[in-house]
Residue frames relative to the residue before (quaternion, step in Angstrom):
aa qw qx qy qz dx dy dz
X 1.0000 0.0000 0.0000 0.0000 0.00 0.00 0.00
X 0.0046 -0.7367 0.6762 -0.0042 3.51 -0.84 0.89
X 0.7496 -0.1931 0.0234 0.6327 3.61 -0.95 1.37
X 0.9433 -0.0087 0.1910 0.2714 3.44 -0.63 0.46
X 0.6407 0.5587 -0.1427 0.5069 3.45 1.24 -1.62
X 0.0789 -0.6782 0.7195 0.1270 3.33 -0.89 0.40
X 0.5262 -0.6196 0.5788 0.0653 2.83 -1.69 2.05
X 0.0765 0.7281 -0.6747 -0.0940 2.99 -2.00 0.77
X 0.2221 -0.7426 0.5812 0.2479 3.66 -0.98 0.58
X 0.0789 -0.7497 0.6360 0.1650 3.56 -1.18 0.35
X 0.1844 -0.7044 0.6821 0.0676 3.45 -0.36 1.24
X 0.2711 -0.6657 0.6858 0.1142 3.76 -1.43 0.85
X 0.0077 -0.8141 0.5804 0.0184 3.81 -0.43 0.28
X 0.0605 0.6672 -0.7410 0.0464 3.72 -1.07 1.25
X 0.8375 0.1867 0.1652 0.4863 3.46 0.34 -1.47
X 0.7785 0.5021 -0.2772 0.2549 3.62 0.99 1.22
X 0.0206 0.9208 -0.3762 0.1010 2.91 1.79 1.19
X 0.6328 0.6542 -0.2605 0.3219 3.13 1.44 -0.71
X 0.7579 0.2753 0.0438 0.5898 3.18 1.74 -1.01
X 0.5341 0.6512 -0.4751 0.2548 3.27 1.01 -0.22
X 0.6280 0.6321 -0.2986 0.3419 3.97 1.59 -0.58
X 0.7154 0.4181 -0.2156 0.5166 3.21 1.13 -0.74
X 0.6616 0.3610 -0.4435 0.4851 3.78 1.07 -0.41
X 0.7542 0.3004 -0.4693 0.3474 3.87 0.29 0.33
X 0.6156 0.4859 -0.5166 0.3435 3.20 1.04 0.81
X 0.4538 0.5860 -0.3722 0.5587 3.60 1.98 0.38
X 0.6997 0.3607 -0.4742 0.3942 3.59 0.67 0.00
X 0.6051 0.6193 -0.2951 0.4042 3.39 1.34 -1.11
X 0.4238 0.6699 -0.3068 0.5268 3.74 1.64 -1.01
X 0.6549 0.4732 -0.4012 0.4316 3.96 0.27 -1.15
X 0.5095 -0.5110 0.6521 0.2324 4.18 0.17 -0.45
X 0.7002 0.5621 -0.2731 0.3452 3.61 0.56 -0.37
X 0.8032 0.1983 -0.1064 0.5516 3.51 0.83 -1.72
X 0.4231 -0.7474 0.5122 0.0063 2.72 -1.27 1.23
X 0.7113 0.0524 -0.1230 0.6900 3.86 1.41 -0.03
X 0.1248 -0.7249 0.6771 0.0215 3.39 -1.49 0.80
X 0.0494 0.8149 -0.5774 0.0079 3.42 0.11 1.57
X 0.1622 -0.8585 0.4609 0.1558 3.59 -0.58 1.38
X 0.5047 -0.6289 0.5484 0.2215 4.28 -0.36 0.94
X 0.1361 -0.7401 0.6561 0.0571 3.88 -0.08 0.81
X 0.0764 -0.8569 0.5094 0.0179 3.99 0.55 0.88
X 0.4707 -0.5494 0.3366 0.6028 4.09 1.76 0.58
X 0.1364 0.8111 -0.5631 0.0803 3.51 0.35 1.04
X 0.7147 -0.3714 0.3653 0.4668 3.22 -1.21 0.24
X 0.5449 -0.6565 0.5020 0.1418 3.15 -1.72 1.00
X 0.5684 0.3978 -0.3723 0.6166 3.32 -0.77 1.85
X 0.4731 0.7220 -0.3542 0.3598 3.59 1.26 -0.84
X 0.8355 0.2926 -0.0254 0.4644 3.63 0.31 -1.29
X 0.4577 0.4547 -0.5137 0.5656 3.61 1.38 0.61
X 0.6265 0.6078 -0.3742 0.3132 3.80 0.49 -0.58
X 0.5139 0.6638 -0.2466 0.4842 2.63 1.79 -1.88
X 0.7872 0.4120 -0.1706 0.4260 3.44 0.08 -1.74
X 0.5355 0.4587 -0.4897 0.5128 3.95 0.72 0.48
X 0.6968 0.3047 -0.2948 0.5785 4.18 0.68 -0.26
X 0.7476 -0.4841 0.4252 0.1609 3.38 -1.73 0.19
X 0.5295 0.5507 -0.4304 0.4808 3.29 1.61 -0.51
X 0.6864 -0.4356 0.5685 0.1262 3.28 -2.62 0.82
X 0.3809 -0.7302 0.5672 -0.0040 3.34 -0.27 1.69
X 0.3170 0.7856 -0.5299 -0.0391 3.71 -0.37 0.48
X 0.4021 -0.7287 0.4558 0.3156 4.10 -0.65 0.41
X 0.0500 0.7962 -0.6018 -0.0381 3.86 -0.57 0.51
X 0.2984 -0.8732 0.3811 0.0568 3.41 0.20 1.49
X 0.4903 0.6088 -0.2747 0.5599 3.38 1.96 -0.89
X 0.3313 -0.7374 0.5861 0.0545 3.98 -0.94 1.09
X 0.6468 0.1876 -0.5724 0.4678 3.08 -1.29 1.98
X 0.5257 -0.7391 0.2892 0.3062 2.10 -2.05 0.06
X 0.1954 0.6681 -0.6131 0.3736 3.92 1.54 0.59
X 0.8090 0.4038 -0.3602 0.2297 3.58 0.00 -1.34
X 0.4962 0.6640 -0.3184 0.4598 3.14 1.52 -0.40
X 0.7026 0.4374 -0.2385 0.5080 3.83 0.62 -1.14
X 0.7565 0.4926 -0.2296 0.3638 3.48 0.85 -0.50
X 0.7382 0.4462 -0.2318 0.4496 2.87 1.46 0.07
X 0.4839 0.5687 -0.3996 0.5317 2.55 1.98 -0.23
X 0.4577 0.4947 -0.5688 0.4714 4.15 0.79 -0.72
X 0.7626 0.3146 -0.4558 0.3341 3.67 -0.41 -0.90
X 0.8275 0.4123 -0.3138 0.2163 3.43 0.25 -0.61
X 0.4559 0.6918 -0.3436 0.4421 3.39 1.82 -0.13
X 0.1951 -0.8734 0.4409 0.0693 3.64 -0.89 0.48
X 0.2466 0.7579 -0.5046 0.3318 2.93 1.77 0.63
X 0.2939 -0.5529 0.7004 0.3425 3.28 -2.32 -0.93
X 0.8088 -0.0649 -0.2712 0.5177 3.51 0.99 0.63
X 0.4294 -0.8414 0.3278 0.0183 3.21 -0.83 1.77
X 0.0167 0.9308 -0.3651 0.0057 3.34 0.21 0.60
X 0.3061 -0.8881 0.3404 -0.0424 3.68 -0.10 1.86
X 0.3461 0.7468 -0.5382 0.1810 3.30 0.00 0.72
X 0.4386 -0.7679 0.3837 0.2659 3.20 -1.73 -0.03
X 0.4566 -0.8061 0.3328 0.1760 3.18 -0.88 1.33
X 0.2544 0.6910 -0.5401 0.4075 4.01 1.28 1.61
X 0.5565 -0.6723 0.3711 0.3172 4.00 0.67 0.08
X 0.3067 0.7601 -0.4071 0.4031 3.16 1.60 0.87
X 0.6878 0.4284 -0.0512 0.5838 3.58 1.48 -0.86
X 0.1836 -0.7860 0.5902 -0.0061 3.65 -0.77 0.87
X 0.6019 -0.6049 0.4066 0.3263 3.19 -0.67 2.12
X 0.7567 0.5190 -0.2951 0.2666 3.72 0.21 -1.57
X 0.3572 0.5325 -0.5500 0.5350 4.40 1.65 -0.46
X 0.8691 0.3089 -0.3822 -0.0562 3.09 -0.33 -0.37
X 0.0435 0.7510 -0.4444 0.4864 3.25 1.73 1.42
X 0.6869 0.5082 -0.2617 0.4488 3.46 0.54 -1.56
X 0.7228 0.4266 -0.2505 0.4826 3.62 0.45 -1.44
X 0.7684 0.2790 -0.4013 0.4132 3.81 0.12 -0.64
X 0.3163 0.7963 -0.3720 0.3570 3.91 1.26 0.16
X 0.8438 0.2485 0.0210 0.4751 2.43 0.41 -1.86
X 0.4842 0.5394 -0.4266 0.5409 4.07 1.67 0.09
X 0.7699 0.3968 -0.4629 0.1886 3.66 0.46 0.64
X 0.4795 0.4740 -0.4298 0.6006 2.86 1.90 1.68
X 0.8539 0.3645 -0.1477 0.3409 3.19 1.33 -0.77
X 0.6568 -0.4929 0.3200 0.4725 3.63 -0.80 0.23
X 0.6929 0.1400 0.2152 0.6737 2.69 0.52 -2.07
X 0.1420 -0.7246 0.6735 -0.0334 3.44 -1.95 0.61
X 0.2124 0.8300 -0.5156 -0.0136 3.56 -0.33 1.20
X 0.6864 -0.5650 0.3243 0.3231 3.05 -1.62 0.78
X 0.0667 -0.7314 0.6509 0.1920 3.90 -0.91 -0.12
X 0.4737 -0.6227 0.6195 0.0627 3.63 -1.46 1.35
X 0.8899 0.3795 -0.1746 0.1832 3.63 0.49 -0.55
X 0.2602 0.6842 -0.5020 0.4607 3.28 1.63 0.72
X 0.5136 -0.6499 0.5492 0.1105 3.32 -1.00 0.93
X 0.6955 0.5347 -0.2727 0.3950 3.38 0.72 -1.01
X 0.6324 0.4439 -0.1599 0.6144 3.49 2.03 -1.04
X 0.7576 0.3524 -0.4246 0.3487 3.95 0.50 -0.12
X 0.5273 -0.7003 0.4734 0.0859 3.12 -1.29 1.40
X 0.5466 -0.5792 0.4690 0.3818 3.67 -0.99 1.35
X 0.8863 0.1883 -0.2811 0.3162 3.20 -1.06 0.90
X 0.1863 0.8415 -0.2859 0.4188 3.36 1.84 0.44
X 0.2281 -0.7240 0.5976 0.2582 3.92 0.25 1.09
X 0.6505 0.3495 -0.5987 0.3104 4.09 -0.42 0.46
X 0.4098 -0.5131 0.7536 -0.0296 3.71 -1.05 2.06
X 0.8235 -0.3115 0.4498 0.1500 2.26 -1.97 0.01
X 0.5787 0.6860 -0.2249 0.3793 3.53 1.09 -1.17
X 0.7056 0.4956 -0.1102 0.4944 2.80 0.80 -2.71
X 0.7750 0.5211 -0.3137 0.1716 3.52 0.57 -1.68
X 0.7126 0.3879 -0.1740 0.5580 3.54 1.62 -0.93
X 0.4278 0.5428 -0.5170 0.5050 3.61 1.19 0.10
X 0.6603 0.5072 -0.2793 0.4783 3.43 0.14 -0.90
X 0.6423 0.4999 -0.3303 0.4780 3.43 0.48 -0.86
X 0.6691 0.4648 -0.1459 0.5612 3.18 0.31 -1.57
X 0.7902 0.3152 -0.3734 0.3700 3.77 -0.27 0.35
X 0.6764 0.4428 -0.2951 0.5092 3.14 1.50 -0.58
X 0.7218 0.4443 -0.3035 0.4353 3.27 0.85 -0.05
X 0.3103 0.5135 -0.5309 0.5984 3.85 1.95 0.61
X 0.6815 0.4619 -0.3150 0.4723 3.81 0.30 -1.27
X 0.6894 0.4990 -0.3380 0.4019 4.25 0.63 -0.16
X 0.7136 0.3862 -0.3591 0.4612 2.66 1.29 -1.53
X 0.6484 0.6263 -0.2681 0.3398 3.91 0.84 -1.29
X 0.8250 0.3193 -0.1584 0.4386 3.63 1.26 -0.17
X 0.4001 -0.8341 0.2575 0.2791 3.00 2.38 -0.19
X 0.2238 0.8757 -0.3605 0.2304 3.32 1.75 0.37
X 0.6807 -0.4966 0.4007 0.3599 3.17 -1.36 -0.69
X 0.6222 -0.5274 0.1282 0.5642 3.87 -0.43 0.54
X 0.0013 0.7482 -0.6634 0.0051 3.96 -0.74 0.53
X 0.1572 -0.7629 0.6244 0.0589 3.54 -1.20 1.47
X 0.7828 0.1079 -0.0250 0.6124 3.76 0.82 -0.67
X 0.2395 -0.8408 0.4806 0.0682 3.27 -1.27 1.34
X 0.5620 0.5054 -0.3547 0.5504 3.35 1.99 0.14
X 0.4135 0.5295 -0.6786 0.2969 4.37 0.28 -0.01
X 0.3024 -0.6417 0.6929 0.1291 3.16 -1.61 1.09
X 0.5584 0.5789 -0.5016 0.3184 3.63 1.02 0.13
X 0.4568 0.7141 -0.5213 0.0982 3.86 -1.10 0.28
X 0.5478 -0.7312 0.3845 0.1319 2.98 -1.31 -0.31
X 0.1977 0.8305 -0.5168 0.0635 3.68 0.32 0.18
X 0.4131 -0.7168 0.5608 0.0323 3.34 -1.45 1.11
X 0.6750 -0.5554 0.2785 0.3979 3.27 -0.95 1.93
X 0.7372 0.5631 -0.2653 0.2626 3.47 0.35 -0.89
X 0.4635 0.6121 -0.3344 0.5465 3.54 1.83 -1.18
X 0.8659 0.3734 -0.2592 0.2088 2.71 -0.12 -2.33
X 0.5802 0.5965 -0.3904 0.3938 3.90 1.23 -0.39
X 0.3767 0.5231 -0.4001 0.6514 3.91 1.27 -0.33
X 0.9368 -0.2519 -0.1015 0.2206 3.40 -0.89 -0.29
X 0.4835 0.6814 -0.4624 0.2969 3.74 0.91 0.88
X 0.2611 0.5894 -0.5617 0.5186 3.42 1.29 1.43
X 0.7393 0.4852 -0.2298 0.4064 3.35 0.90 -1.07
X 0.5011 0.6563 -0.4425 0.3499 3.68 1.04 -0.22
X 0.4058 -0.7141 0.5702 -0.0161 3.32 -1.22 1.39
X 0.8554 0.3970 -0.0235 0.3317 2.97 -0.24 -2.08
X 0.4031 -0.7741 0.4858 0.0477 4.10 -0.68 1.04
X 0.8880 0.2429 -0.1502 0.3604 2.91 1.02 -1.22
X 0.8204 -0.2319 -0.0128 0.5224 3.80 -0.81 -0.84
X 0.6370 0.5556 -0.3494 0.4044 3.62 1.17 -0.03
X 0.4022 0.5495 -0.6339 0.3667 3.77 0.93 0.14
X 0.5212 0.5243 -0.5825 0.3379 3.83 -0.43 0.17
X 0.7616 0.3339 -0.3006 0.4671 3.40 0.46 -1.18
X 0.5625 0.6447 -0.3946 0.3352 3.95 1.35 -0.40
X 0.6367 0.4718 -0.3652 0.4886 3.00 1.57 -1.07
X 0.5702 0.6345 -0.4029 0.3315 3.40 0.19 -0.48
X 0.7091 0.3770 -0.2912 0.5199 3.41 1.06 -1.25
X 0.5757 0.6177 -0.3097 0.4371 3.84 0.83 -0.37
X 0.6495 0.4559 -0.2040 0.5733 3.64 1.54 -0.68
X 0.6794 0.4139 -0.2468 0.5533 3.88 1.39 0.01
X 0.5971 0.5905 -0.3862 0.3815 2.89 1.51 -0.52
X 0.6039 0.5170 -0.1337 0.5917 3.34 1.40 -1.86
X 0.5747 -0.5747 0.5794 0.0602 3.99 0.60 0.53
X 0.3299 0.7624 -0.4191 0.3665 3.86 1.41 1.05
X 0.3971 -0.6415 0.5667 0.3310 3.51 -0.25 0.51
X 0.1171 -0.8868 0.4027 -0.1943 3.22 -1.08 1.20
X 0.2798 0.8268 -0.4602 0.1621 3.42 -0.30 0.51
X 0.0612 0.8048 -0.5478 -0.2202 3.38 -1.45 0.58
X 0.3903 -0.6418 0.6341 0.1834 3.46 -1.62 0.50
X 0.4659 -0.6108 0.5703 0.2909 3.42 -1.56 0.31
X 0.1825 -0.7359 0.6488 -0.0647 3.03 -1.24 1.20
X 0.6144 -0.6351 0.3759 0.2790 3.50 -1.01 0.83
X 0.3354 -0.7502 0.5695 -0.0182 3.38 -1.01 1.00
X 0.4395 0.7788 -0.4470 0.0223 3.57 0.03 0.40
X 0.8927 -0.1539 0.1001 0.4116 3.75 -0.75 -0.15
X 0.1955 -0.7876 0.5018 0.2996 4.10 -0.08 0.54
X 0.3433 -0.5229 0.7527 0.2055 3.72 -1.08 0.26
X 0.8162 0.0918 -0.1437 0.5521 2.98 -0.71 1.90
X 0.5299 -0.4772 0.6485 0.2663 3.28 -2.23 -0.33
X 0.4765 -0.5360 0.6512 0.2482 2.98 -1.76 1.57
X 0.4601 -0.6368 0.6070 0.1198 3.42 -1.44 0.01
X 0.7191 0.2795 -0.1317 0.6224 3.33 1.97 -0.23
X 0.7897 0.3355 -0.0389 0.5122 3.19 0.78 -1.08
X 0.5473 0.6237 -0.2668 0.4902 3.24 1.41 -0.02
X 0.5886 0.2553 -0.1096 0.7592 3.55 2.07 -0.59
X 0.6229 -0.5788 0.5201 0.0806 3.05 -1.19 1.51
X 0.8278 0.2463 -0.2677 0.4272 3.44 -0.11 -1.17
X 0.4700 0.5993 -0.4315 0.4835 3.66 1.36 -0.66
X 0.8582 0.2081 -0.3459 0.3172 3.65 0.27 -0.65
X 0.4584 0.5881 -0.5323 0.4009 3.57 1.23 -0.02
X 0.5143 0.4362 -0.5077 0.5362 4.28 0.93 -0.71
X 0.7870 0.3498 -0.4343 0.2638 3.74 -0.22 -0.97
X 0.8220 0.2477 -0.3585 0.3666 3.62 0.61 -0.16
X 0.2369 0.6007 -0.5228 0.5566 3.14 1.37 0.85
X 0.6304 0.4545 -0.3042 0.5509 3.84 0.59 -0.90
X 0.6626 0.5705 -0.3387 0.3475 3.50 0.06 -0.75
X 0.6151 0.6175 -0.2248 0.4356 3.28 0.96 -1.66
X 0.7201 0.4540 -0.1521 0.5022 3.29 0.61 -1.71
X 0.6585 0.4070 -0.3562 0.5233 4.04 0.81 -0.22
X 0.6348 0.4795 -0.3989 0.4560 3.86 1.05 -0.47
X 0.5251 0.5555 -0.3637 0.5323 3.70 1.27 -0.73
X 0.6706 0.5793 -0.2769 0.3714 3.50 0.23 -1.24
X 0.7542 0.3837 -0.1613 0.5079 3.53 0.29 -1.72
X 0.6481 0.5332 -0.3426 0.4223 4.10 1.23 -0.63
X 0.6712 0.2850 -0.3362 0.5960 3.75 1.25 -0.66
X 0.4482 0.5158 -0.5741 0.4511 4.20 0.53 0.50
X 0.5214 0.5625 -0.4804 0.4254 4.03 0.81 -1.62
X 0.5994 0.6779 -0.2647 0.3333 3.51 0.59 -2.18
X 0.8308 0.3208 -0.1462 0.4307 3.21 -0.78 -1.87
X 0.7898 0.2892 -0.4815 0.2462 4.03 1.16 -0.86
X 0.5134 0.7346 -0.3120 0.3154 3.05 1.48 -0.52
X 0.5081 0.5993 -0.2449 0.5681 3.79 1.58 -0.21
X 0.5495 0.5849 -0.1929 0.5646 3.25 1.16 -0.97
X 0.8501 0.2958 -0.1737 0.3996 3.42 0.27 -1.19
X 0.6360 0.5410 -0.3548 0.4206 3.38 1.46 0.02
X 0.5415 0.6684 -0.2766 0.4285 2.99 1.56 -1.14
X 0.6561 0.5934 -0.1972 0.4226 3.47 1.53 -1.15
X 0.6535 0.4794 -0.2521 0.5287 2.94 0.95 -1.17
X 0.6966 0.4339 -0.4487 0.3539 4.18 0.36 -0.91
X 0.8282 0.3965 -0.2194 0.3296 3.25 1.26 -0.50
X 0.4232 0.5887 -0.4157 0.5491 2.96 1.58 1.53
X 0.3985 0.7540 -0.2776 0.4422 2.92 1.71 -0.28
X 0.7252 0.5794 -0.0948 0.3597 2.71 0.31 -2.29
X 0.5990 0.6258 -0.2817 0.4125 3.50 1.04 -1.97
X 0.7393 0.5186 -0.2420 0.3549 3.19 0.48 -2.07
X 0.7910 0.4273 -0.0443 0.4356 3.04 0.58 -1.31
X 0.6156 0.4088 -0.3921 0.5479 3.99 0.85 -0.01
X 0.5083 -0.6658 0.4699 0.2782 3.47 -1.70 1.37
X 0.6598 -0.5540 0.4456 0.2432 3.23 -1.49 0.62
């Protein structure tokens, strides 16, 4: 519980049997979240006995990736501020102080990977990951004029029942790039925003994306092409709505 709010995590799970037991008993450990609803995404076998040793909400999402995975977890979570992360030991129970902190100005709250001061020796973000990231999230700042953004891939954040109902009609994308979609969908809709650095530290196991090079040069090659995409939609709707508006104008305002 934070002021009132009941807390939810949504762990997603493909590839973390190894870790999925000990990171929902570090969030639940914090005193804060109150529900840990974990997305069984056809994970690896063994996955959902671990699950079934902690208190968190077992749930099956038969549909492959991870968007479909986060999205089902929004429906099935029952918090009022929702908080997404992944449950491979990349993420420290204790960020999440930071995120509900800062949610009693903001809509939304995302994490950022790329502060040195916060990434942990042995941490898969190189050199590559650390300024790729950079470097995309700041095309997506400069191209939308936003607020300061350092990394457009952290699956950690936060977004409050109220945001996420404004624009999660509008959600598209299934796989590993709905993070940055949501994001663009939260600038679009004019959410208060902000991110903070969140620890970064060592994964238990192999990413499945980031863990292969060429897999992640397509995904932020993908990314780019969705920040272009969603910037000439802002465009074309925001034309639209003027075009709409002069010609209500016109109506109101021309004699009979």
């Amino acid at each position: 519980m934070w002021r009132s709010s009941r807390v939810s995590v949504i762990f997603p799970t493909y590839n973390e049997r190894d870790s999925i037991y000990d990171a929902i008993c570090e969030f639940l450990a914090t005193g804060y979240v109150d529900e840990v609803v974990v997305i069984d995404n056809n994970a690896a076998p063994g996955t959902a006995d671990e699950v079934r040793r902690t208190p968190a909400t077992l749930v099956h999402e038969p549909k492959q990736g991870y968007g479909n995975a986060i999205r089902r977890g929004f429906k099935e979570a029952t918090g009022d501020l929702l908080i997404v992360a992944e449950p491979d030991g990349t993420f420290r129970g204790h960020d999440v102080v930071k995120l509900l902190a800062y949610s009693d100005d903001c809509d939304v709250v995302y994490g950022s990977r790329t502060h040195r001061e916060f990434i942990w020796h042995g941490a898969n973000m190189g050199f590559f990951l650390r300024w790729g990231n950079y470097a995309v999230a700041k095309l997506m700042e400069f191209l939308f004029n936003s607020t300061t953004l350092s990394d457009v891939g952290c699956t950690m954040r936060l977004i409050k029942r109220s945001a996420l109902q404004q624009i999660e009609l509008d959600f598209r994308v299934g796989g590993s790039f709905f993070g940055p979609e949501m994001m663009l969908l939260s600038l679009m809709s004019g959410q208060s925003m902000v991110q903070v650095p969140v620890n970064y530290t060592r994964r238990v196991g192999e990413s499945s994306v980031t863990g292969d090079p060429v897999k992640a040069v397509r995904l932020g090659l993908r990314m780019i092409a969705l920040i272009l995409e969603y910037r000439l939609r802002s465009l074309v709707n925001r034309r639209q709505f003027r075009s709409y508006g002069a010609a209500q104008t016109t109506r109101r305002y021309s004699k009979p």
